[in-house]
C-alpha positions as a Markdown table, in Angstrom:
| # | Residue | x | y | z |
|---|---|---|---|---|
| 1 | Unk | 0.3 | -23.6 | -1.1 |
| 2 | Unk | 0.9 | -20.8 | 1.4 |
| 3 | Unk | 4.4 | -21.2 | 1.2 |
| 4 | Unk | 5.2 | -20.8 | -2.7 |
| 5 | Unk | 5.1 | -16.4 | -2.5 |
| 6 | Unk | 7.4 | -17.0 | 0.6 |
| 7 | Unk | 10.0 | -19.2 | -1.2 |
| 8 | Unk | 9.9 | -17.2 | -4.9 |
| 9 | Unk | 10.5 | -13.9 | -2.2 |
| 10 | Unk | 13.4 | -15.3 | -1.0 |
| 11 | Unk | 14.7 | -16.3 | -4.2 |
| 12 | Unk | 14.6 | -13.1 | -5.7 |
| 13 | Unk | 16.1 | -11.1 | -2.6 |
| 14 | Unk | 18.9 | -13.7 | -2.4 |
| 15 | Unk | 19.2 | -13.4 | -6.3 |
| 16 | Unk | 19.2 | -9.8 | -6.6 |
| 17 | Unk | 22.1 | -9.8 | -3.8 |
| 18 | Unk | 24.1 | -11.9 | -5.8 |
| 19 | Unk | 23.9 | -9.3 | -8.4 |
| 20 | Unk | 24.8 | -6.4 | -6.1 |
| 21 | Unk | 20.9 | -4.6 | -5.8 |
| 22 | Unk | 20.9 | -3.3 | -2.3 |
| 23 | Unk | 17.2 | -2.2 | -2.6 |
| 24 | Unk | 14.1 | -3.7 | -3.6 |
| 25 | Unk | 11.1 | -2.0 | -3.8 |
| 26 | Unk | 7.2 | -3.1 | -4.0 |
| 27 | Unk | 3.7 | -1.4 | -4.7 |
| 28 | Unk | 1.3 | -3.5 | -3.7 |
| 29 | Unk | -2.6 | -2.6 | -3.3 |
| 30 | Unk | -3.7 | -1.8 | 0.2 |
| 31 | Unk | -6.4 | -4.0 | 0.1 |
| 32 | Unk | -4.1 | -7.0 | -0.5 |
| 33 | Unk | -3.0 | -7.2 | 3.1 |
| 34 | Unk | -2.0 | -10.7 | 2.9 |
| 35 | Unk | 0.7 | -9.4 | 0.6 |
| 36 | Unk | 1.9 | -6.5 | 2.4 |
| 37 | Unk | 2.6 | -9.0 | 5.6 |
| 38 | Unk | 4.5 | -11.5 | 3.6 |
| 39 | Unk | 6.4 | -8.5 | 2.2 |
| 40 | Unk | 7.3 | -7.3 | 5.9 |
| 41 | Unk | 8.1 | -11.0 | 6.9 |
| 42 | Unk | 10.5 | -11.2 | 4.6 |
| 43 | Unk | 12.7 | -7.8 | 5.5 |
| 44 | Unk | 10.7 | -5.1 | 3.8 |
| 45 | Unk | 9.4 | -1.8 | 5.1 |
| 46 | Unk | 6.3 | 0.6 | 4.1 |
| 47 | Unk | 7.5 | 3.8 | 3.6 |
| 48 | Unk | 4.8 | 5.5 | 2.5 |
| 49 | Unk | 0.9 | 5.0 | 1.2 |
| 50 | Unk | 0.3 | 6.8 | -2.1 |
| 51 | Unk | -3.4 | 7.4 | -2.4 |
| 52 | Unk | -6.4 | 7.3 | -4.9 |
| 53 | Unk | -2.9 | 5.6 | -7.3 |
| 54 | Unk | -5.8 | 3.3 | -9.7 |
| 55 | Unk | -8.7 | 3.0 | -10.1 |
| 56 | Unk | -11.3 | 0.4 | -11.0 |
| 57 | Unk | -15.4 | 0.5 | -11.2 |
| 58 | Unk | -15.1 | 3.8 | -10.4 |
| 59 | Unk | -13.1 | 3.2 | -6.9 |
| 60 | Unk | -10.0 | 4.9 | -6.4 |
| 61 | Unk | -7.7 | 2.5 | -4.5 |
| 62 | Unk | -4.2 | 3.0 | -2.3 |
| 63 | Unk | -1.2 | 1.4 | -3.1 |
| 64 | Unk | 1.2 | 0.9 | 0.0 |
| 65 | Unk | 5.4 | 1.4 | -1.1 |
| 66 | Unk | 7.7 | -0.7 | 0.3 |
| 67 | Unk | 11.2 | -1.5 | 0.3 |
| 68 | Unk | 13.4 | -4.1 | 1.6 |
| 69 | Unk | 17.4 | -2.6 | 2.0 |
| 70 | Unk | 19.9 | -5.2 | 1.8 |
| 71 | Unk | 22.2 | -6.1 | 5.3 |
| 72 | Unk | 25.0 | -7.6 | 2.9 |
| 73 | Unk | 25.7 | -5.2 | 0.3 |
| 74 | Unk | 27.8 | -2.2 | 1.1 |
């Protein structure tokens, strides 16, 4: 279901809010670009790309940063 990463998302922001965290942050591989949208549909921003961050089979990948600041906590 498309919509489960959307929902648990939502939870945790509106959790960690009730808890007084004004910034999340993510890493999530550049490949994964489904990821990385659902990340920015739900508030976040990249703010940077770190590169060659793992590897695997010899590959270096990227690993986009992201981070979401809350409109509620002050």
């Amino acid at each position: 279901n498309k919509t489960i990463g959307k929902s648990l998302l939502k939870e945790l922001i509106k959790k960690s809010e009730s808890q007084g965290f004004w910034t999340l942050q993510a890493g999530i591989f550049s490949e994964n670009k489904a990821s990385i949208q659902l990340f920015k549909n739900c508030g976040f921003r990249v703010v940077g790309i770190r590169k060659k961050i793992g590897m695997l089979d010899n590959k270096w990948f990227d690993n986009h940063f992201l981070e979401r600041r809350s409109k509620s906590i002050i």
